[in-house]
C-alpha positions as CSV (number, residue, x, y, z in Angstrom):
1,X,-8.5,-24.6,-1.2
2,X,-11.7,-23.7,-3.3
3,X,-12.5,-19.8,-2.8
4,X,-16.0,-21.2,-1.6
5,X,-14.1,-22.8,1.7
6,X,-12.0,-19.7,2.0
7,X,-15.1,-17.3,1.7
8,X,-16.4,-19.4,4.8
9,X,-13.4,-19.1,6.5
10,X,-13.2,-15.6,6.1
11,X,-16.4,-14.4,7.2
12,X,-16.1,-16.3,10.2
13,X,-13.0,-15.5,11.4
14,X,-14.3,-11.6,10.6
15,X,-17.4,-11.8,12.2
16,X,-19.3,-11.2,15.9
17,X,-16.8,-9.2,18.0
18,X,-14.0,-8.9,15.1
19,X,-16.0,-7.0,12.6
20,X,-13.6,-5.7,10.1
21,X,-13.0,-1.8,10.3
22,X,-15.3,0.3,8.1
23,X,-13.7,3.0,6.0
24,X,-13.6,6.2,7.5
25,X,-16.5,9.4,6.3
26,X,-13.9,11.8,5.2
27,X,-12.7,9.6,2.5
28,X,-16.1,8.6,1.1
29,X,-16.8,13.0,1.0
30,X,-13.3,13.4,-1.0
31,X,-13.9,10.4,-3.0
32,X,-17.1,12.0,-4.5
33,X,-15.7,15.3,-4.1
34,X,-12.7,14.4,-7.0
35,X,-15.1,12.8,-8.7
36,X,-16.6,14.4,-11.7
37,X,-18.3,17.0,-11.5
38,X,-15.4,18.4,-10.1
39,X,-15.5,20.6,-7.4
40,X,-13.2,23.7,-6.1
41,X,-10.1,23.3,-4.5
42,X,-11.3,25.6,-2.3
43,X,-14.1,23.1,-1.4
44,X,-12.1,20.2,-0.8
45,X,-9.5,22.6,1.3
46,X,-12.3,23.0,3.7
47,X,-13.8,19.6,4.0
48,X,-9.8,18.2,5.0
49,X,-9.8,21.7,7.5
50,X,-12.5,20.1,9.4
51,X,-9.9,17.9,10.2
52,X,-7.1,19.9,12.0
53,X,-4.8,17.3,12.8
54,X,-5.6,15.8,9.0
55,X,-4.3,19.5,7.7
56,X,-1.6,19.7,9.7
57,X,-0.4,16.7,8.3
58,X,-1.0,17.0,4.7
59,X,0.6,19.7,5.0
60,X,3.4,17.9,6.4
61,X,3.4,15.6,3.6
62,X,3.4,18.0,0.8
63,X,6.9,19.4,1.6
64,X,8.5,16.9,2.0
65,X,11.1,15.5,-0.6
66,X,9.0,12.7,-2.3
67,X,6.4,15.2,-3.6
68,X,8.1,18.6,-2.8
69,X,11.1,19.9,-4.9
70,X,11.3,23.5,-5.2
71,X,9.0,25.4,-2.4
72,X,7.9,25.4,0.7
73,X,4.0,25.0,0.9
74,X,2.2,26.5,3.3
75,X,-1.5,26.8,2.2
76,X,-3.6,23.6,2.0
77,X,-5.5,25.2,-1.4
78,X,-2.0,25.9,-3.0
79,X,-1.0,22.2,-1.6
80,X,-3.8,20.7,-3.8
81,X,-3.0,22.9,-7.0
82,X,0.4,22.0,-6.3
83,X,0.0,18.2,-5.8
84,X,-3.1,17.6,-7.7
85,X,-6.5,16.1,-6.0
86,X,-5.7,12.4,-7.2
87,X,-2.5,12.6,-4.5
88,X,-3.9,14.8,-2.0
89,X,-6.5,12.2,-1.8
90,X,-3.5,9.3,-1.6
91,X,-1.8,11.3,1.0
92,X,-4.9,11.3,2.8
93,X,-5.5,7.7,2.5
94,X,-2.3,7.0,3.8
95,X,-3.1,9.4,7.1
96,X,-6.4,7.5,7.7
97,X,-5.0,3.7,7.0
98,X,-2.7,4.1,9.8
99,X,-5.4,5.9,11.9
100,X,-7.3,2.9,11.3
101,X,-4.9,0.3,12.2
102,X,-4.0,2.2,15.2
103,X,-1.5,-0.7,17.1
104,X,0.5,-1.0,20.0
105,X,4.1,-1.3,18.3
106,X,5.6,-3.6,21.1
107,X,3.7,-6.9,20.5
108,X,6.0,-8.7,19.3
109,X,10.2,-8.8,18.7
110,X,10.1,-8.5,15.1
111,X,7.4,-7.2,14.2
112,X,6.8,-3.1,14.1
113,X,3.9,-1.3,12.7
114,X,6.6,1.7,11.3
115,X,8.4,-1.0,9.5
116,X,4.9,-2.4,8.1
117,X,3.8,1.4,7.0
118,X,7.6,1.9,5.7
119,X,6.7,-1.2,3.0
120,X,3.5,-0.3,1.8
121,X,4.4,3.1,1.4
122,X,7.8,2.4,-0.5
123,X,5.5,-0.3,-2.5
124,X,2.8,2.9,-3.4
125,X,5.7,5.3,-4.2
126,X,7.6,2.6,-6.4
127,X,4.4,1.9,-8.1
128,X,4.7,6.0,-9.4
129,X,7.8,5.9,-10.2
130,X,6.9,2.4,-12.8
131,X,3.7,3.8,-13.8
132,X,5.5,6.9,-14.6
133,X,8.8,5.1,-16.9
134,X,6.7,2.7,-18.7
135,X,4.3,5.9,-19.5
136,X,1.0,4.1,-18.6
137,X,-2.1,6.0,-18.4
138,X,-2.3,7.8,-15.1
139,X,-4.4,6.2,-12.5
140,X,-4.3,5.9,-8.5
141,X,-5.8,2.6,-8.4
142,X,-1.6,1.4,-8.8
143,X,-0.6,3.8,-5.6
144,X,-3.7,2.6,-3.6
145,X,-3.0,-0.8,-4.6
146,X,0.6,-0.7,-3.3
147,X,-0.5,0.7,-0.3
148,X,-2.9,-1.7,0.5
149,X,-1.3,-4.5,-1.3
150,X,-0.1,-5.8,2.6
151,X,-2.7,-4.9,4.7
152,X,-4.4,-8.6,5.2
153,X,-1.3,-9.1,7.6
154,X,-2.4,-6.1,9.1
155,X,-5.7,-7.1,10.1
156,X,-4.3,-10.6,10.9
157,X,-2.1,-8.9,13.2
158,X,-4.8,-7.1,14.6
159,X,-7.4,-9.3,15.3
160,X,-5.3,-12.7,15.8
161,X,-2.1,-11.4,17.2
162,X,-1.3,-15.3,18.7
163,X,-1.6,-16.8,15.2
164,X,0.3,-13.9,14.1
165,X,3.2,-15.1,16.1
166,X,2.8,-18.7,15.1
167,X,3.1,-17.5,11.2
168,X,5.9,-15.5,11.5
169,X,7.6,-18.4,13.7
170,X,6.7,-20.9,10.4
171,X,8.5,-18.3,8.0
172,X,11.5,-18.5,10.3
173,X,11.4,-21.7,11.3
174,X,10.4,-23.7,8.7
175,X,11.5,-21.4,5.7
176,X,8.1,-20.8,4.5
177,X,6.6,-18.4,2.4
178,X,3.9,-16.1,4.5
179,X,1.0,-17.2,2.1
180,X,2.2,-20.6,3.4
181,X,2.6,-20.1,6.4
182,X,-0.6,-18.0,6.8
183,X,-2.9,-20.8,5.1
184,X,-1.4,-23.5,7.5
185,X,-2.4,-21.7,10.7
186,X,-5.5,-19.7,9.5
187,X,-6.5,-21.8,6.4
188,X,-6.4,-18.0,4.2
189,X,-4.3,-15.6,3.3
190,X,-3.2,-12.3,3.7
191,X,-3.9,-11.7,-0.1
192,X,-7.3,-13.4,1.2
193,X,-7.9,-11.2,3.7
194,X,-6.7,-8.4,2.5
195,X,-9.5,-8.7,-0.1
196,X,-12.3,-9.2,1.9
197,X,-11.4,-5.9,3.1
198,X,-11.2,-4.1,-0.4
199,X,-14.3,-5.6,-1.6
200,X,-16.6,-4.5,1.9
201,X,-14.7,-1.2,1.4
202,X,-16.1,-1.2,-2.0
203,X,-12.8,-0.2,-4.0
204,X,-12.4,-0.7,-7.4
205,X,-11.5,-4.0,-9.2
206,X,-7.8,-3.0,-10.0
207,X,-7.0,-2.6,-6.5
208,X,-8.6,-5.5,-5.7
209,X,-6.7,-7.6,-8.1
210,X,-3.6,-5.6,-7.0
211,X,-4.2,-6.9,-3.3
212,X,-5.6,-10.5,-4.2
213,X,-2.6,-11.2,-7.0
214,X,0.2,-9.5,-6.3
215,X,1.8,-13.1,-5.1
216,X,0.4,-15.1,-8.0
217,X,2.4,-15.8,-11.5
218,X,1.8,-15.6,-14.7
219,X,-1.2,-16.1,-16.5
220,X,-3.2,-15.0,-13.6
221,X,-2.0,-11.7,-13.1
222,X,-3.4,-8.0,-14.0
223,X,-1.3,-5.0,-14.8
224,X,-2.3,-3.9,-11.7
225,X,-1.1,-6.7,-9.4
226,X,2.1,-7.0,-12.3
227,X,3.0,-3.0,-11.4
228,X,2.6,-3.6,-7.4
229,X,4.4,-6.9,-7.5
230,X,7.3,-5.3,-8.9
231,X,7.3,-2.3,-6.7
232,X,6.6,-4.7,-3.5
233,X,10.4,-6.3,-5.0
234,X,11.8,-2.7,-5.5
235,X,10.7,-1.8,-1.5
236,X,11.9,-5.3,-0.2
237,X,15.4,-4.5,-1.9
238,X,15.7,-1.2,-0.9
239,X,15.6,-2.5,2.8
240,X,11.6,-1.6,3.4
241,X,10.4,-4.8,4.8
242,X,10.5,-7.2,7.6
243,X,13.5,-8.7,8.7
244,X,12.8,-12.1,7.9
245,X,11.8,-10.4,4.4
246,X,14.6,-9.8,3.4
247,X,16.6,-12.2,0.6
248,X,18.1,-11.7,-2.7
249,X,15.3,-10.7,-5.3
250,X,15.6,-11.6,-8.9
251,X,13.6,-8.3,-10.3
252,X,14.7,-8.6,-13.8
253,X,13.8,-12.2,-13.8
254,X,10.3,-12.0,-12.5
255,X,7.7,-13.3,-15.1
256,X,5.7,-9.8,-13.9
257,X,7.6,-8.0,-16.3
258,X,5.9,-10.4,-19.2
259,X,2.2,-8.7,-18.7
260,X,3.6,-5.1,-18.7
261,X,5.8,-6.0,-21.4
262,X,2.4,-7.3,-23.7
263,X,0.9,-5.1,-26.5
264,X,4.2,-2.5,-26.3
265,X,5.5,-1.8,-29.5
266,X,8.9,-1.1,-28.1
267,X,9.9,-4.1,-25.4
268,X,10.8,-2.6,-21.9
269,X,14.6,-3.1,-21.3
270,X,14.2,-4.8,-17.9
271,X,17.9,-4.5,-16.9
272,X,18.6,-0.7,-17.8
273,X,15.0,0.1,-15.9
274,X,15.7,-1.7,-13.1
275,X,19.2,0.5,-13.0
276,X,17.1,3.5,-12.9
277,X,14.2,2.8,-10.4
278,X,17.4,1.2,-7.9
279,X,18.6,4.9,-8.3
280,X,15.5,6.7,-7.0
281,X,15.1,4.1,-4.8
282,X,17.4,5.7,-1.9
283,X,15.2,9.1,-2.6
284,X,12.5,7.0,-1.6
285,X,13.9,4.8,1.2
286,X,14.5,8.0,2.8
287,X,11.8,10.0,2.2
288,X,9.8,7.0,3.7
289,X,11.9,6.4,6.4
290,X,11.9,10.7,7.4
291,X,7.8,10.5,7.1
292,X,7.4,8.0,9.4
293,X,10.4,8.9,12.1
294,X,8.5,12.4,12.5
295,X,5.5,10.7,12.7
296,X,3.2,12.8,10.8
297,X,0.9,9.9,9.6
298,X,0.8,8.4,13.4
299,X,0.0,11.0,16.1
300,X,-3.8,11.8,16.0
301,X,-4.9,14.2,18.6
């Protein structure tokens, strides 16, 4: 389908009484806040304590084992010394996303918002842990693009819960792929709507090529959607995904591997760092799985 029809489709299934979600305030302040000029610490410790319930949480966050490995932190100024702005501000994200999508969990057999929020989050984390073995020039547009790399199906789920149903019933049923599925009963995608989203949120082109081709092959991918394809297969096989989601992934074989492996002088040995991220990948399965169950990121008081 021509990106012209989908476009249409798009702004009229998001339009009238299903206006898409706008992003929240606090994240535009700390946006410009860790932007240069930086500011203090101290500044950004008391824009997020405006936000009790937001403190409490990051605070929450910062100890546990994914980011926390020595002490206990109990100061929100320490916590971003400690962590760093760029992942206080990811943590944060994270907190509002799911504040955002707010949902009922009982919709549908199947289908639970914890298991959705346990797959992008192992996708963001996995994208770290690749960013960080292939030594690629830190940026957060790879953790923000894993964490939002899913959240079309979010919004489908959202604001056509019926047609929801009817996709995941295709997937089963018929064996589909959920980009098929998801065209035949809406005519878009959730890659589609996913970025519709990004772009009236205004992020940055690599996360909006993370969301948009993280499903796509080769030549149309960017590093970006290359790292977040991979780490969506590294969350899938670590168990972090929907039941019907779950199959036997070829993760050496996947022609991702190609784009991160261009302009390298030494080629990445696919099998021996597969091997490694599978052995962090329980670290993260459970640090996941312990964020969640305590439901820091969901109560919001």
């Amino acid at each position: 389908m021509k990106t012209m029809d989908k476009q249409r489709i798009l702004t009229r299934l998001f339009s009238g009484n299903k206006q898409l979600p706008t992003l929240p305030v606090l994240f535009g302040q700390l946006k410009k806040m860790m932007e240069p000029p930086f500011v203090s610490n101290k500044k950004i410790a008391e824009l997020i304590m405006k936000d009790q319930s937001m403190a409490a949480k990051i605070l929450k966050l910062s100890n546990s084992a994914i980011y926390s490995k020595r002490q206990e932190i109990t100061n929100l100024s320490y916590a971003i010394t400690f962590l760093g702005a760029t992942t206080i501000r990811n943590l944060i994200m994270q907190i509002l996303l799911v504040r955002v999508f707010k949902l009922a969990d009982d919709e549908m057999p199947g289908f639970s918002i914890n298991i959705f929020w346990e797959h992008s989050l192992g996708t963001a984390y996995f994208t770290d842990v690749i960013v960080k073995k292939l030594k690629l020039p830190p940026n957060d547009d790879y953790y923000i693009g894993g964490l939002l790399h899913d959240i079309g199906k979010l919004v489908i789920y959202q604001f056509y819960p019926e047609e929801f149903k009817k996709i995941v019933k295709k997937q089963l049923h018929n064996k589909l792929a959920g980009c098929e599925a998801e065209e035949q009963v809406l005519g878009v995608s959730h890659q589609d709507v996913g970025t519709f989203l990004a772009e009236k949120w205004k992020f940055k082109t690599g996360i909006i090529a993370a969301i948009r081709d993280h499903h796509k092959y080769l030549p149309l991918l960017s590093i970006h959607a290359a790292v977040v394809r991979i780490s969506d297969l590294f969350a899938r096989a670590a168990g972090l995904c929907f039941p019907w989601e779950r199959k036997v992934f070829d993760i050496v074989g996947d022609p991702a591997w190609e784009i991160l492996n261009s302009g390298r002088n030494v080629p990445i040995d696919v099998e021996r760092l597969t091997f490694e991220i599978i052995d962090e990948s329980v670290d993260i399965r459970d640090s996941v799985k312990e964020l969640l169950r305590k439901k820091p990121l969901a109560n919001h008081h």
